[in-house]
C-alpha positions as CSV (number, residue, x, y, z in Angstrom):
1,X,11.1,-22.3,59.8
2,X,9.5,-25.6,59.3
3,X,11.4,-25.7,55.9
4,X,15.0,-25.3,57.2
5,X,16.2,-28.4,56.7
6,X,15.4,-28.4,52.6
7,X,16.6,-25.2,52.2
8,X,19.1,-24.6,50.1
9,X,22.8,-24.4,50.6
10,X,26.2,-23.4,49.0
11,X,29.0,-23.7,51.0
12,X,32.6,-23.1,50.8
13,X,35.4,-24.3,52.7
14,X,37.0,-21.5,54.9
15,X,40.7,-23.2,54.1
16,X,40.3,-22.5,50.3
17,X,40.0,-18.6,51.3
18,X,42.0,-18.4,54.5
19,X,45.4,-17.0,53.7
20,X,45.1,-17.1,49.9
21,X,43.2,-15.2,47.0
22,X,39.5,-13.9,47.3
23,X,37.0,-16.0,46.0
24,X,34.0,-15.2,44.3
25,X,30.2,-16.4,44.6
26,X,27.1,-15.7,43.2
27,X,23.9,-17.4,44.8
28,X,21.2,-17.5,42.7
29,X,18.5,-20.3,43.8
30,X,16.4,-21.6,41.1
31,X,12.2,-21.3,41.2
32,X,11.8,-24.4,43.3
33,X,14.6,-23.4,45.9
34,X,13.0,-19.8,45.7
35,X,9.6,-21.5,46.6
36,X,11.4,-22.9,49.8
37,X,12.8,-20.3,50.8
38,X,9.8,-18.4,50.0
39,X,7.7,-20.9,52.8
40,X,10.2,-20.8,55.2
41,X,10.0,-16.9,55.6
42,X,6.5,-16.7,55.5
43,X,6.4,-15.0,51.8
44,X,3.7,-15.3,48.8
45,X,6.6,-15.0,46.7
46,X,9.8,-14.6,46.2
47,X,10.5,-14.2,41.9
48,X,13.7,-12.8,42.2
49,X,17.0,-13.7,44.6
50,X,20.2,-13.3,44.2
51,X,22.6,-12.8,47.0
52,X,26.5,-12.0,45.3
53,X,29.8,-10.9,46.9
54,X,33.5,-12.6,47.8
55,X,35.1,-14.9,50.3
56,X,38.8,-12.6,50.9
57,X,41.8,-13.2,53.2
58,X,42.0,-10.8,55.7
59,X,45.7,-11.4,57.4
60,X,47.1,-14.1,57.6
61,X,44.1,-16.4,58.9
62,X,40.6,-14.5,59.0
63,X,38.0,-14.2,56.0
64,X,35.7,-11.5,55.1
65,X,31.8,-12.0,53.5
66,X,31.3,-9.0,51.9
67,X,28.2,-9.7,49.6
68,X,25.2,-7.7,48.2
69,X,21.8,-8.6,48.7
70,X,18.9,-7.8,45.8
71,X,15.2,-9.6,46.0
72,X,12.2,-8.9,44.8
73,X,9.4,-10.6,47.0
74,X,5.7,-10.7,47.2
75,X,4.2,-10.5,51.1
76,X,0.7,-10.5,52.5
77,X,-0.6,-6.8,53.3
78,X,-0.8,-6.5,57.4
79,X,-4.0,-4.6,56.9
80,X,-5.8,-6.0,54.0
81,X,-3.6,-8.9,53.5
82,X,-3.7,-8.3,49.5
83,X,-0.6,-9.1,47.9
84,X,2.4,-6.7,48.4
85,X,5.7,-6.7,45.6
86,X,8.5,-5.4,47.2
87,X,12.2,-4.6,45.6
88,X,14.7,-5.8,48.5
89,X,18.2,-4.4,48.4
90,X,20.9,-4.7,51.6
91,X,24.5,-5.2,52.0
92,X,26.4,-7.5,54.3
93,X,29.7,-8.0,55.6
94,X,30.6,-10.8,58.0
95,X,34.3,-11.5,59.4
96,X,35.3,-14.5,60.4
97,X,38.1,-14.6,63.0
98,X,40.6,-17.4,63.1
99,X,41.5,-16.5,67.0
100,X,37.7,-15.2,67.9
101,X,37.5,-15.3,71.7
102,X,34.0,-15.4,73.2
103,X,33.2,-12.1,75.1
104,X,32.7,-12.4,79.2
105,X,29.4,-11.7,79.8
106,X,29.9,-8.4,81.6
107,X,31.9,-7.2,78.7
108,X,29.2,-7.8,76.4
109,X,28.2,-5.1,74.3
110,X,27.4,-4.4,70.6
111,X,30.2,-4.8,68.5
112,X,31.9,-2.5,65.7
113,X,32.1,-5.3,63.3
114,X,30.0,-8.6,62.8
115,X,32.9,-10.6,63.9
116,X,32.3,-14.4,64.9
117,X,34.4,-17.4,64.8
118,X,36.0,-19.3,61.9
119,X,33.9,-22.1,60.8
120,X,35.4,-25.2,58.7
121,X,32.9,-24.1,55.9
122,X,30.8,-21.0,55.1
123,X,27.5,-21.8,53.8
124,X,26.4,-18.1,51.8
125,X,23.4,-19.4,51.0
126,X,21.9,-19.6,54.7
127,X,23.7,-16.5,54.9
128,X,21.9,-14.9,51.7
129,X,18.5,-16.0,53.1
130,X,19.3,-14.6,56.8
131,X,20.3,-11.2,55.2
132,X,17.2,-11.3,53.3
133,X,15.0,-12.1,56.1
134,X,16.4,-9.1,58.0
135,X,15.8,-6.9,55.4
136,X,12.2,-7.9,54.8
137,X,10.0,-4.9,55.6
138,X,7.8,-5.1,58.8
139,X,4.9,-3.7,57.9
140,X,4.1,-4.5,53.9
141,X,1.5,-1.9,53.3
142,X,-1.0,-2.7,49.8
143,X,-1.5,0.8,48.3
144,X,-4.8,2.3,49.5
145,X,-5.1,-0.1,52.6
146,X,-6.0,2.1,56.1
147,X,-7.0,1.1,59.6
148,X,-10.7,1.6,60.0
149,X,-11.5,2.5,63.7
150,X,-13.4,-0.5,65.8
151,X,-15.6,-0.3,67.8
152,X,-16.8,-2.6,70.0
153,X,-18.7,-2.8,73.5
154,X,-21.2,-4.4,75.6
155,X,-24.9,-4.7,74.6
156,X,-26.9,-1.7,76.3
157,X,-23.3,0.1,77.0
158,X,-22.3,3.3,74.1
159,X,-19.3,1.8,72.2
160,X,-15.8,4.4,73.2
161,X,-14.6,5.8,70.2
162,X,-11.5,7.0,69.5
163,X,-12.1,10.9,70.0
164,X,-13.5,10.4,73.7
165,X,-10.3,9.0,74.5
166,X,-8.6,12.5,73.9
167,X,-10.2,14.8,76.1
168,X,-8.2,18.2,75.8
169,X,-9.1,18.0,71.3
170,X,-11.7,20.1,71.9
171,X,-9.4,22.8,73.9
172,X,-7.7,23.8,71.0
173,X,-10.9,24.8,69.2
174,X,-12.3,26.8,72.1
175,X,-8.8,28.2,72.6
176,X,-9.3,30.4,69.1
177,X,-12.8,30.9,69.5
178,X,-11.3,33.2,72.8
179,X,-8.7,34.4,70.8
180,X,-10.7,36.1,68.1
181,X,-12.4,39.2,68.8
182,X,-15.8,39.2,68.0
183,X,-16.8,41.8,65.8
């Protein structure tokens, strides 16, 4: 992410939630902070973001993220690499632990929860553009667009196609010719 360092922020202080009431935030970047974010995740576009949710006490000392994720973005076809519009929705919940102790490395394993430690301020808008870069899909796919087969080989040599690398196709064909009787 060459961009990372204009991207956008909105952070909150983990001492206004810790202990006391839940706090609220909606992150909604404007069309220039879009277009960043938009570059640094390798997008065409990205017209629509907005990542939404609360800060909450949990105990005396931790914090929850619990926020909703909903984007529309535009990403390059991996086959034809025509313009693909995409709808974007995920959910994300983060706790932040006052106490966290760092697992031993032979006890590491995945977790139940996305637990990590208590930082002294929790920017939601790098963690908006993470959620969204998770949720991206792999593979944008523009309607119509198909692999053709290639075909390449030496000069003088017979190109190998894709049905002489499957040698037993033809068994199955042969196969029901035995089967049916002749009549």
């Amino acid at each position: 992410m060459s961009a990372s360092s204009t991207l956008p922020s909105q952070s909150y202080r983990s001492a206004l939630v810790s202990g006391r009431k839940t706090l609220r935030f909606t992150f909604a970047p404007d069309a220039a902070a879009r277009a960043v974010i938009a570059q640094a995740l390798g997008l065409l576009e990205l017209p629509e973001f907005v990542f939404k949710g609360e800060l909450a006490p949990l105990g005396r000392a931790d914090v929850v993220l619990r926020a909703d994720l909903s984007a529309l973005v535009v990403q390059a076809c991996s086959i034809s690499l025509a313009p693909v519009r995409s709808k974007v929705a995920d959910s994300t919940e983060v706790r932040y632990q006052f106490d966290y102790v760092e697992p031993a490395a032979d006890e590491l394993e995945i977790p139940a929860d996305d637990s990590e430690p208590m930082p002294e301020s929790i920017d939601v808008a790098a963690i908006g553009i993470e959620a969204l870069a998770l949720a991206l899909p792999l593979y944008p796919r523009a309607r119509g667009a198909e692999f053709a087969e290639a075909v390449f080989a030496a000069p003088g040599v017979a190109p190998l196609k894709s049905e002489d690398l499957k040698p037993f196709a033809g068994l199955a064909a042969l196969a029901d010719k035995l089967k049916k009787p002749e009549v």
